[in-house]
PDB file of N, CA, C, O and CB in Angstrom:
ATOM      1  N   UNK A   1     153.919 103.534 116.419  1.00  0.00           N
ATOM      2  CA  UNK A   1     154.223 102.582 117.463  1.00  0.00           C
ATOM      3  C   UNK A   1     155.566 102.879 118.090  1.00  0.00           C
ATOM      4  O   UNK A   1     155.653 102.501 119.258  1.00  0.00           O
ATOM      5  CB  UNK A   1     154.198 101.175 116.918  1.00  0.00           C
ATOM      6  N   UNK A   2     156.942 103.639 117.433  1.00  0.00           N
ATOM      7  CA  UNK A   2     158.050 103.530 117.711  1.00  0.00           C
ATOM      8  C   UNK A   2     158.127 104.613 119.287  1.00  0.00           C
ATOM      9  O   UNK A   2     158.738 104.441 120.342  1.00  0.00           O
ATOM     10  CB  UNK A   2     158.914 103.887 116.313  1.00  0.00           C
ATOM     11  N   UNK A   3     157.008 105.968 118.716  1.00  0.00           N
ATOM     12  CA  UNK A   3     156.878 106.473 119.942  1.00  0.00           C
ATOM     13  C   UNK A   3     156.330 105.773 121.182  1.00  0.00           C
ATOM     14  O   UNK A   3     156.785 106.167 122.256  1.00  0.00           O
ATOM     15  CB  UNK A   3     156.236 107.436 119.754  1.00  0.00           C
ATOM     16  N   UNK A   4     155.551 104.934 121.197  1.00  0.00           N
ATOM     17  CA  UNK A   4     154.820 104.251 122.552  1.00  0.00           C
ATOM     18  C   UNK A   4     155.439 102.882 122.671  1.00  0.00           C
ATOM     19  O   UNK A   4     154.637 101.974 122.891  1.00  0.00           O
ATOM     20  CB  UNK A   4     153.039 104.064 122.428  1.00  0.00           C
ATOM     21  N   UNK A   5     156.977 102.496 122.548  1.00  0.00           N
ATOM     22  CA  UNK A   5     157.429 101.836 122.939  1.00  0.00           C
ATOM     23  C   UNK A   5     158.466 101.756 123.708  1.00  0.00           C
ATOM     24  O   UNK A   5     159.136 102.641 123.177  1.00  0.00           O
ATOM     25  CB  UNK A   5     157.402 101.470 122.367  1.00  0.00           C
ATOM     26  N   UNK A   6     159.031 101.417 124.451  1.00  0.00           N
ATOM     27  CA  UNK A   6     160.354 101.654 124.962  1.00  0.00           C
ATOM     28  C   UNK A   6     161.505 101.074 124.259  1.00  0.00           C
ATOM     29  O   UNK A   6     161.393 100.004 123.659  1.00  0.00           O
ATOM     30  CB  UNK A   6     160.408 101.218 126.239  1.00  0.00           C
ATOM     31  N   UNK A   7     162.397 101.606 124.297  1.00  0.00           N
ATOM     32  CA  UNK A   7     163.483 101.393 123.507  1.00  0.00           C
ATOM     33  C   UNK A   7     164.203  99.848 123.429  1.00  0.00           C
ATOM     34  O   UNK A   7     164.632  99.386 122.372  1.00  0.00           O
ATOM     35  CB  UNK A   7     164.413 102.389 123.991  1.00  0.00           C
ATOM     36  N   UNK A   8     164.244  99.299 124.431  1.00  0.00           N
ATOM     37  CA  UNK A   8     165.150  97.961 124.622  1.00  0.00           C
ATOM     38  C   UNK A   8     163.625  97.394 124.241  1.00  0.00           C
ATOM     39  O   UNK A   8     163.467  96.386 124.931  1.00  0.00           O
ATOM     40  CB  UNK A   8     166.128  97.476 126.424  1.00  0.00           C
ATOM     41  N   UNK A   9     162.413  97.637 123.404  1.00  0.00           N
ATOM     42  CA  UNK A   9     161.234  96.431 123.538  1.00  0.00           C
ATOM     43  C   UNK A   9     161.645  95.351 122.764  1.00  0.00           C
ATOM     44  O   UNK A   9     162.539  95.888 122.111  1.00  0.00           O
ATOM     45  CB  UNK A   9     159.715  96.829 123.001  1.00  0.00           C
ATOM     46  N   UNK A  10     161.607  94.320 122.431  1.00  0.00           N
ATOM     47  CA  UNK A  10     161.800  93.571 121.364  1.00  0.00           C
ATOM     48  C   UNK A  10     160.775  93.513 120.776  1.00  0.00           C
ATOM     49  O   UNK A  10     159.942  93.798 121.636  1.00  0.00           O
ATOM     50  CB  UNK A  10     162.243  92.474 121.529  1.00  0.00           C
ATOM     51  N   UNK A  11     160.143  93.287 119.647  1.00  0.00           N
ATOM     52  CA  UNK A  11     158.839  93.530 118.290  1.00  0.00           C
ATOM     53  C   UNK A  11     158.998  92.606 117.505  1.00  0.00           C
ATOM     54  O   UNK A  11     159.916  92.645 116.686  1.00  0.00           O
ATOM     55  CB  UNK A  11     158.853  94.892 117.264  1.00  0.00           C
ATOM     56  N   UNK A  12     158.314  91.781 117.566  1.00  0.00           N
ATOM     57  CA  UNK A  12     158.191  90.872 116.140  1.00  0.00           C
ATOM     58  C   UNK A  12     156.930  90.892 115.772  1.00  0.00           C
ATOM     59  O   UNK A  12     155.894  90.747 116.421  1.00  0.00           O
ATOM     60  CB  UNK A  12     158.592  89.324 116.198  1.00  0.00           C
ATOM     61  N   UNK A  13     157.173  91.127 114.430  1.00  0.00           N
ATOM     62  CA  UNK A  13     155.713  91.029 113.521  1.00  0.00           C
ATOM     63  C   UNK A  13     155.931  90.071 112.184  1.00  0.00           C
ATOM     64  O   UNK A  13     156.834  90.195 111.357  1.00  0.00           O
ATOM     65  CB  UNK A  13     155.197  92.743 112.900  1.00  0.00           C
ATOM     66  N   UNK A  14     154.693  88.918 112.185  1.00  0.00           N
ATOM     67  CA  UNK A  14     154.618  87.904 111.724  1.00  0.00           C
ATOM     68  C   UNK A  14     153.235  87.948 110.764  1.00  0.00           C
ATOM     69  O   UNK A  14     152.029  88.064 110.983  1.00  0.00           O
ATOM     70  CB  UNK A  14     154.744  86.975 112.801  1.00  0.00           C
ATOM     71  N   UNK A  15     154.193  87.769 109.434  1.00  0.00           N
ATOM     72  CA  UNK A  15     152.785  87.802 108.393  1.00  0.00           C
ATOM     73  C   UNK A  15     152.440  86.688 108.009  1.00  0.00           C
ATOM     74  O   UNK A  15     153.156  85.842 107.474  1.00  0.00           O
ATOM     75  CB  UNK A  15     152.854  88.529 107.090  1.00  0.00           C
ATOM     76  N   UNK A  16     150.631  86.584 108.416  1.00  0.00           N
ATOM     77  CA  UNK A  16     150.447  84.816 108.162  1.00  0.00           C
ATOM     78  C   UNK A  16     149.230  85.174 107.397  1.00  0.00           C
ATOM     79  O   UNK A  16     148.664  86.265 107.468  1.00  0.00           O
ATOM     80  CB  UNK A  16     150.159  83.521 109.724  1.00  0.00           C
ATOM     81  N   UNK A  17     148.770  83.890 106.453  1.00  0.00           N
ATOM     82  CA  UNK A  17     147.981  83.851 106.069  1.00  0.00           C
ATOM     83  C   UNK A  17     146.840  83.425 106.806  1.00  0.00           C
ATOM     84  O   UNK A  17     147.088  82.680 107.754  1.00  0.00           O
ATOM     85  CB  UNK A  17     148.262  83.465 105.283  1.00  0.00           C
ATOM     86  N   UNK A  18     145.601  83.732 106.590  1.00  0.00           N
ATOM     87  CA  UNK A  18     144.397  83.742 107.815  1.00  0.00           C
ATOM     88  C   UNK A  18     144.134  81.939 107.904  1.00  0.00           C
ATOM     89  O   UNK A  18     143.698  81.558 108.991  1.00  0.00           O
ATOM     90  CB  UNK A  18     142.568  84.847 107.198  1.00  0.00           C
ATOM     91  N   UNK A  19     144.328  81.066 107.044  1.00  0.00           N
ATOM     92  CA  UNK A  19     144.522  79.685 107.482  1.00  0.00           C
ATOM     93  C   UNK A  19     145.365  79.000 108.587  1.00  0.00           C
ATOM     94  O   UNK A  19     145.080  77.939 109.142  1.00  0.00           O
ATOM     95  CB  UNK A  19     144.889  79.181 106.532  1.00  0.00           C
ATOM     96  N   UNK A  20     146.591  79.878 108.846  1.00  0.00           N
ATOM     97  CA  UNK A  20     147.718  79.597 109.800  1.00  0.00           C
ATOM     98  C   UNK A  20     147.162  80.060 110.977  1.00  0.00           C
ATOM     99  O   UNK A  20     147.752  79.641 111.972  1.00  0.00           O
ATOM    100  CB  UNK A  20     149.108  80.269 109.494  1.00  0.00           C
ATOM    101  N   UNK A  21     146.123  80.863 111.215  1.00  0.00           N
ATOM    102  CA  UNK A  21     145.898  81.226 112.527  1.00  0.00           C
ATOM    103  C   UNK A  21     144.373  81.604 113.047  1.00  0.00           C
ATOM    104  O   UNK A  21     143.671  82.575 112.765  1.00  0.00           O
ATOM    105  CB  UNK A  21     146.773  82.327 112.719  1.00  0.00           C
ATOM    106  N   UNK A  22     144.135  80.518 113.878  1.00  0.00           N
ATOM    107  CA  UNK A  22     142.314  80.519 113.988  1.00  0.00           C
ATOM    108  C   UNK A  22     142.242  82.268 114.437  1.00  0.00           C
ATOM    109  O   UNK A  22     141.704  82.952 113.567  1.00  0.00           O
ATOM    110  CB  UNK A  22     141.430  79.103 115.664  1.00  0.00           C
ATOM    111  N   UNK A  23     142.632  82.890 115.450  1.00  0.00           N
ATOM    112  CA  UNK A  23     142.821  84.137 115.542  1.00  0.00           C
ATOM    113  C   UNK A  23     142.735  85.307 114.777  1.00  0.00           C
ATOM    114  O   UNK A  23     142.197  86.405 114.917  1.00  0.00           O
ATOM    115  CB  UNK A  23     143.593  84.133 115.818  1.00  0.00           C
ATOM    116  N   UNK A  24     143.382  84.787 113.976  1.00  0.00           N
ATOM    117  CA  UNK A  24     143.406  86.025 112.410  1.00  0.00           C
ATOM    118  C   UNK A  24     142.132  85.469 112.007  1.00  0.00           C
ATOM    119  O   UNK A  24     141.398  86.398 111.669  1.00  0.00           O
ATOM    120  CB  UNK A  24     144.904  85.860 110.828  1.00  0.00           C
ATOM    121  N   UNK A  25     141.510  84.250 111.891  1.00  0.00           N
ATOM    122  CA  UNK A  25     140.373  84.157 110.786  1.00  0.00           C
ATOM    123  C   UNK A  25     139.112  84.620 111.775  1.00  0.00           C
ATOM    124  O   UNK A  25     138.064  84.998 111.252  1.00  0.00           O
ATOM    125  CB  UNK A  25     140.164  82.386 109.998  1.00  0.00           C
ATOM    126  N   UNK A  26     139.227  84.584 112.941  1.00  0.00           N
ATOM    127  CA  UNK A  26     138.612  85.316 113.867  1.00  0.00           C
ATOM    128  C   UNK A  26     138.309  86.932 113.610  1.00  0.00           C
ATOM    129  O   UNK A  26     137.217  87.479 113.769  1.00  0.00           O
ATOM    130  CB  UNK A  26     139.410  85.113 114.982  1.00  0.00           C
ATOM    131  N   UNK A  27     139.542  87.558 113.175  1.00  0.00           N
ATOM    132  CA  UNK A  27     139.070  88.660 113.412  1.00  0.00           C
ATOM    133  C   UNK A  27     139.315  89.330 111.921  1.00  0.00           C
ATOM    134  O   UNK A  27     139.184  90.549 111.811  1.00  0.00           O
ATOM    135  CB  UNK A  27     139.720  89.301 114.693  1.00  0.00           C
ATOM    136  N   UNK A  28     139.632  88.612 110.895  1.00  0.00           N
ATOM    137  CA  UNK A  28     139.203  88.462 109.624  1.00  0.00           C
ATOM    138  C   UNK A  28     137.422  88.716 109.039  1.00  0.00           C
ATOM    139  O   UNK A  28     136.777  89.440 108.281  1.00  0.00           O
ATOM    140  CB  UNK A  28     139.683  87.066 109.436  1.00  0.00           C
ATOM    141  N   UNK A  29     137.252  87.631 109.942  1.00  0.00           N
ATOM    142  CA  UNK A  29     135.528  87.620 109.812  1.00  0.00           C
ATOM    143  C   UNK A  29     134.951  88.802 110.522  1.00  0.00           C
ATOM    144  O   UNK A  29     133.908  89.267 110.063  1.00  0.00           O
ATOM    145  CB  UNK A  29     134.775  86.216 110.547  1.00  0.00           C
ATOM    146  N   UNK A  30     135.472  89.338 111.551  1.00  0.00           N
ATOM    147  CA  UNK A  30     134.954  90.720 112.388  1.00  0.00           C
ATOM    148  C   UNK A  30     134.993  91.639 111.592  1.00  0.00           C
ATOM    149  O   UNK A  30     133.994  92.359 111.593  1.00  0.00           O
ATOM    150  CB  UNK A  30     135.727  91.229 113.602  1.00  0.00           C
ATOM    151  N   UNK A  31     135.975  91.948 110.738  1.00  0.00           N
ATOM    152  CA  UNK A  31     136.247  92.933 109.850  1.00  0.00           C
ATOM    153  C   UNK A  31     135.156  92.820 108.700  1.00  0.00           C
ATOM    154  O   UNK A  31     134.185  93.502 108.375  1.00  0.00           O
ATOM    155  CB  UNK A  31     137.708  92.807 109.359  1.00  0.00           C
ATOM    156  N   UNK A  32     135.738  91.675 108.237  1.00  0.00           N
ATOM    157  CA  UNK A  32     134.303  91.302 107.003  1.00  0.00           C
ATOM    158  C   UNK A  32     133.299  92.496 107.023  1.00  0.00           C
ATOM    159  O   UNK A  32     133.192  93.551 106.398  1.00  0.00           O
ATOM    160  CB  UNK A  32     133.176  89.707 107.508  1.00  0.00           C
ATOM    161  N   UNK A  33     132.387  91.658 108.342  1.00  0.00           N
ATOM    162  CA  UNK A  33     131.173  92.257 108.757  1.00  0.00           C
ATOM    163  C   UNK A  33     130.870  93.631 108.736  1.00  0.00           C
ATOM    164  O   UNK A  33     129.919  94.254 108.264  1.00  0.00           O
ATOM    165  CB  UNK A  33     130.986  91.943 109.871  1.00  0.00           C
ATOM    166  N   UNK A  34     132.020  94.016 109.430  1.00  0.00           N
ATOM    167  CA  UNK A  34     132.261  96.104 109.383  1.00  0.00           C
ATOM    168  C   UNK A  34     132.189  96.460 107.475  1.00  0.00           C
ATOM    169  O   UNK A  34     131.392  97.236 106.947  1.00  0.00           O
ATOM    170  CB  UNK A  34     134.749  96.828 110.249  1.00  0.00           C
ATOM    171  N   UNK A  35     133.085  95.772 106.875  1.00  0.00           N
ATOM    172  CA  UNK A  35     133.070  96.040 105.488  1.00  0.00           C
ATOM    173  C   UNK A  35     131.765  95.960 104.426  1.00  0.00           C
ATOM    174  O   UNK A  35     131.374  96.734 103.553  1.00  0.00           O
ATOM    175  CB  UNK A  35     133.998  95.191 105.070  1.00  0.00           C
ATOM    176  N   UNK A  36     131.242  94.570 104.944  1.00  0.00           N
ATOM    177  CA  UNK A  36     129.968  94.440 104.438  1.00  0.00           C
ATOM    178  C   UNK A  36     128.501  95.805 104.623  1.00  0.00           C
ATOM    179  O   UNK A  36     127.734  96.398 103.864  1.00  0.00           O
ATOM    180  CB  UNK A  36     129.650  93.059 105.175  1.00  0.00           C
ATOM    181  N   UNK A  37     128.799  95.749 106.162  1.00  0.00           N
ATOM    182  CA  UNK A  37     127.929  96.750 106.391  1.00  0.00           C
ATOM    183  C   UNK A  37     127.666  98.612 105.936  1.00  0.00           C
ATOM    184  O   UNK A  37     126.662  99.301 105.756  1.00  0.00           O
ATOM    185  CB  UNK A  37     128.091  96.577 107.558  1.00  0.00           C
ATOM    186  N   UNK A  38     129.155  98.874 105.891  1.00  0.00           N
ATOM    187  CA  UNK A  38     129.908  99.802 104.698  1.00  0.00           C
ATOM    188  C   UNK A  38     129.999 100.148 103.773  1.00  0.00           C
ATOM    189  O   UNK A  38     129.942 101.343 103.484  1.00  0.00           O
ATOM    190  CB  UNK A  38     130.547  99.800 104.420  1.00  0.00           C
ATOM    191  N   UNK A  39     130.210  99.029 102.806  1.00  0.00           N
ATOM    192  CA  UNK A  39     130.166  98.938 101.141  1.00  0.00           C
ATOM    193  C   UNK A  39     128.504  98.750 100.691  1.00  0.00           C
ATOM    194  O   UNK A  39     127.937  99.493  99.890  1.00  0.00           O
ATOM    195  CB  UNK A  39     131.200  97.387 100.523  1.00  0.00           C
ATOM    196  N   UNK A  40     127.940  97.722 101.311  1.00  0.00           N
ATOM    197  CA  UNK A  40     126.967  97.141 100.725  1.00  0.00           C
ATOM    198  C   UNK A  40     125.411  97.286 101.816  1.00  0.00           C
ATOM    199  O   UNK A  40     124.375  96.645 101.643  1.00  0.00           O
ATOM    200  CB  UNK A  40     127.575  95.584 100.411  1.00  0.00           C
ATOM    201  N   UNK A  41     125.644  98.209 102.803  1.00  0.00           N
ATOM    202  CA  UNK A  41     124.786  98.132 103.822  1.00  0.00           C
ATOM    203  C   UNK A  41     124.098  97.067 103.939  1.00  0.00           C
ATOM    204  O   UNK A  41     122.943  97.046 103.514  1.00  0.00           O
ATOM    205  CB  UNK A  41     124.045  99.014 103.836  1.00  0.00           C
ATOM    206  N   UNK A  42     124.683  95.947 104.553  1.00  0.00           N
ATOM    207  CA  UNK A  42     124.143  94.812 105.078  1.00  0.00           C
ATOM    208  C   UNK A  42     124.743  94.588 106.415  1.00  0.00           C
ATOM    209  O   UNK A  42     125.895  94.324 106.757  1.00  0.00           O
ATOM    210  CB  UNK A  42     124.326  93.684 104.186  1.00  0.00           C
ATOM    211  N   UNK A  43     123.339  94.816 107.259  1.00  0.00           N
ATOM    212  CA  UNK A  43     123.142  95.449 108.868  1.00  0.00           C
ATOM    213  C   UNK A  43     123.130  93.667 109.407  1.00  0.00           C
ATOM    214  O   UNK A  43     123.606  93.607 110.541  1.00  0.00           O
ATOM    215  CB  UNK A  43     121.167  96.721 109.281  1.00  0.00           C
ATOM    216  N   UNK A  44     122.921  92.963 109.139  1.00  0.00           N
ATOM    217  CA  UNK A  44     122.727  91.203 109.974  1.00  0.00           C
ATOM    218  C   UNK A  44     123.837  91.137 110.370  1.00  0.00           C
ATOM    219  O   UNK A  44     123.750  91.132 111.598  1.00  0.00           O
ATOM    220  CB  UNK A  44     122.392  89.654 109.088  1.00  0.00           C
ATOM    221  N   UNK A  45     124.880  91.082 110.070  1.00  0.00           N
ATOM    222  CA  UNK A  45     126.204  90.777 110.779  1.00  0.00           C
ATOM    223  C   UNK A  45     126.188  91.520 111.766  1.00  0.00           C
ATOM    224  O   UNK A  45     126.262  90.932 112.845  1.00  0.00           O
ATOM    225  CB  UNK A  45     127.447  90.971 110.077  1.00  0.00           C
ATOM    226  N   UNK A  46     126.080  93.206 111.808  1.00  0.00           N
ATOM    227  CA  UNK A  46     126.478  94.270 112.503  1.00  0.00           C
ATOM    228  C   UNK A  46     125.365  94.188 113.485  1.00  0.00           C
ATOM    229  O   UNK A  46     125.712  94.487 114.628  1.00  0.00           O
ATOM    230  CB  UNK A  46     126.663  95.598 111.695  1.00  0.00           C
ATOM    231  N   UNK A  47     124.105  93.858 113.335  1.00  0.00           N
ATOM    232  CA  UNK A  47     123.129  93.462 114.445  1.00  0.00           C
ATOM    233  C   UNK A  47     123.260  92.989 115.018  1.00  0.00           C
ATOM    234  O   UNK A  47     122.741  93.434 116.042  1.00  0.00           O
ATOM    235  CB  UNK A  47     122.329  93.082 114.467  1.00  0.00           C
ATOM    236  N   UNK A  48     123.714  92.151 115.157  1.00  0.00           N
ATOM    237  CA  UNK A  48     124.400  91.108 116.177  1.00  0.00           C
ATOM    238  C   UNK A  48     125.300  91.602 116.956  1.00  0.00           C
ATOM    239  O   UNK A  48     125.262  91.436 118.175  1.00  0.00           O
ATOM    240  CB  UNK A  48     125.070  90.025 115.591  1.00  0.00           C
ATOM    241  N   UNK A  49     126.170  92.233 116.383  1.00  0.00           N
ATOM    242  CA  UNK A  49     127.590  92.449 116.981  1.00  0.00           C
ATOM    243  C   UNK A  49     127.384  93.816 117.483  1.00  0.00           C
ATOM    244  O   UNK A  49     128.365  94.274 118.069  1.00  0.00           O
ATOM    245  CB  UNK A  49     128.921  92.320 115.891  1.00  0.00           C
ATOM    246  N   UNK A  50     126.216  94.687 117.390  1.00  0.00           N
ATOM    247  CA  UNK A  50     126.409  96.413 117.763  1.00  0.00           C
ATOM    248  C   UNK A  50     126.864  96.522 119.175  1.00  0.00           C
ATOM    249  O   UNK A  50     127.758  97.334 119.413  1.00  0.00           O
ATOM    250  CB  UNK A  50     124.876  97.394 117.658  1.00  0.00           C
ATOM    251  N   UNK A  51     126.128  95.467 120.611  1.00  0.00           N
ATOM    252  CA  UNK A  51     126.470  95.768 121.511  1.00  0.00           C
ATOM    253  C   UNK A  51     127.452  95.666 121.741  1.00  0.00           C
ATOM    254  O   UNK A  51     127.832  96.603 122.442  1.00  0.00           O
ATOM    255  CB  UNK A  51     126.041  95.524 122.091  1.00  0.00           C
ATOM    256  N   UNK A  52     128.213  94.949 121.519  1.00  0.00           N
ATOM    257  CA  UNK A  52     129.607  95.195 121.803  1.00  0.00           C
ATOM    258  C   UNK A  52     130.911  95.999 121.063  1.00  0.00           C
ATOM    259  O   UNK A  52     132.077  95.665 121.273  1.00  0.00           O
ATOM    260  CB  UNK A  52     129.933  94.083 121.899  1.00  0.00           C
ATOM    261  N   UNK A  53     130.476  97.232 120.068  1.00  0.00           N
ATOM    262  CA  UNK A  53     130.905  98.113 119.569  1.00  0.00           C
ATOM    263  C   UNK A  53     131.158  99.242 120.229  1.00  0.00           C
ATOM    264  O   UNK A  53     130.123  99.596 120.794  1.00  0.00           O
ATOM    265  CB  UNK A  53     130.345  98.240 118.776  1.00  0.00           C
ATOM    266  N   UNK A  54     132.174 100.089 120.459  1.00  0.00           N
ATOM    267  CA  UNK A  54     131.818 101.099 121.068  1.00  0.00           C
ATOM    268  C   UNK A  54     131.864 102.299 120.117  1.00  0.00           C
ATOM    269  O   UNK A  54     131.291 103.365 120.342  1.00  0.00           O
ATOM    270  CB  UNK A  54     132.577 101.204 122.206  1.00  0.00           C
ATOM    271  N   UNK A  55     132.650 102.007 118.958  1.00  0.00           N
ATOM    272  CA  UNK A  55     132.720 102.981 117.807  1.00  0.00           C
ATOM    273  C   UNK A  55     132.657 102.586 116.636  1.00  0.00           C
ATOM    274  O   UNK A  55     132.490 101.366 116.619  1.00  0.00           O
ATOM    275  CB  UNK A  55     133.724 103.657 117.767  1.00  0.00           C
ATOM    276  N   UNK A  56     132.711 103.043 115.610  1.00  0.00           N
ATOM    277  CA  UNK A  56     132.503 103.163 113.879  1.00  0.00           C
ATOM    278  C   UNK A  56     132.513 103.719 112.767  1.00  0.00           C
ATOM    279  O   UNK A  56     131.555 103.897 112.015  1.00  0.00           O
ATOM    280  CB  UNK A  56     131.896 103.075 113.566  1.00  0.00           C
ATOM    281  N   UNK A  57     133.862 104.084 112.588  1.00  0.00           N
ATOM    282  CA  UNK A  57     133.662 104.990 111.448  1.00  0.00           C
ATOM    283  C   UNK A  57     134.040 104.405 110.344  1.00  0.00           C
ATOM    284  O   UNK A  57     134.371 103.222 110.275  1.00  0.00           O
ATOM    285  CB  UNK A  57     134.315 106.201 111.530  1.00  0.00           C
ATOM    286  N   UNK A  58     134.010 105.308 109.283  1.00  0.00           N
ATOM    287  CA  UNK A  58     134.648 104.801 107.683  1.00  0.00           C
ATOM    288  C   UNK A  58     135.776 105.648 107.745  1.00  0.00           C
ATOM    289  O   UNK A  58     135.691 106.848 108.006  1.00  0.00           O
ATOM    290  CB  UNK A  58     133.630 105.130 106.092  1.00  0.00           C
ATOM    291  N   UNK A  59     136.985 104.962 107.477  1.00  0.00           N
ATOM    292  CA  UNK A  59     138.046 105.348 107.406  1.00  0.00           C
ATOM    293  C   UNK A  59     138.766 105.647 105.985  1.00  0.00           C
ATOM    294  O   UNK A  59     139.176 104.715 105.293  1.00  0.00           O
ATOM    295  CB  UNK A  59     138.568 104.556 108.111  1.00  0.00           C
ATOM    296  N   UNK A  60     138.893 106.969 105.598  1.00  0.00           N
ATOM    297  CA  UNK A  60     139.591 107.094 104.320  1.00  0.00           C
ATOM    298  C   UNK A  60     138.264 106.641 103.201  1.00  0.00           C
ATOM    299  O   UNK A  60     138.229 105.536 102.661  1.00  0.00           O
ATOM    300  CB  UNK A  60     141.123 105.968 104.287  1.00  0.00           C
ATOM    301  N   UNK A  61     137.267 107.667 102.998  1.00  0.00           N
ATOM    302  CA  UNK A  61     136.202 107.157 102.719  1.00  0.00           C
ATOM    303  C   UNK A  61     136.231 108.037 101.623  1.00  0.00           C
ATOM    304  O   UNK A  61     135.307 108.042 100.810  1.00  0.00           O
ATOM    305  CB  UNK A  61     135.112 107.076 103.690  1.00  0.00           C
TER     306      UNK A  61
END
């Protein structure tokens, strides 16, 4: 990130637990789904959600 920022940016990063922020539990649950479908190949979550995927990989697998 330090390269694709400009120097005077200001950055704050805020660690919350996924209760503090409907947002995070938002995309908490998005993740889930990718994980589920991954670990345990369970495609119902990811059925739903394929069209609007544009990629997918396993990362560090």
């Amino acid at each position: 990130m330090q390269a694709l920022l400009p120097l005077n940016c200001k950055l704050t990063i805020d660690h919350l637990a996924s209760h503090e922020s409907a947002g995070l539990q938002a995309v908490d649950m998005f993740c889930w789904g990718f994980a589920r479908k991954d670990a345990f190949d369970e495609n119902d979550w990811f059925a739903h959600y394929c069209d609007h995927v544009r990629y997918t990989t396993i990362y560090l697998a």
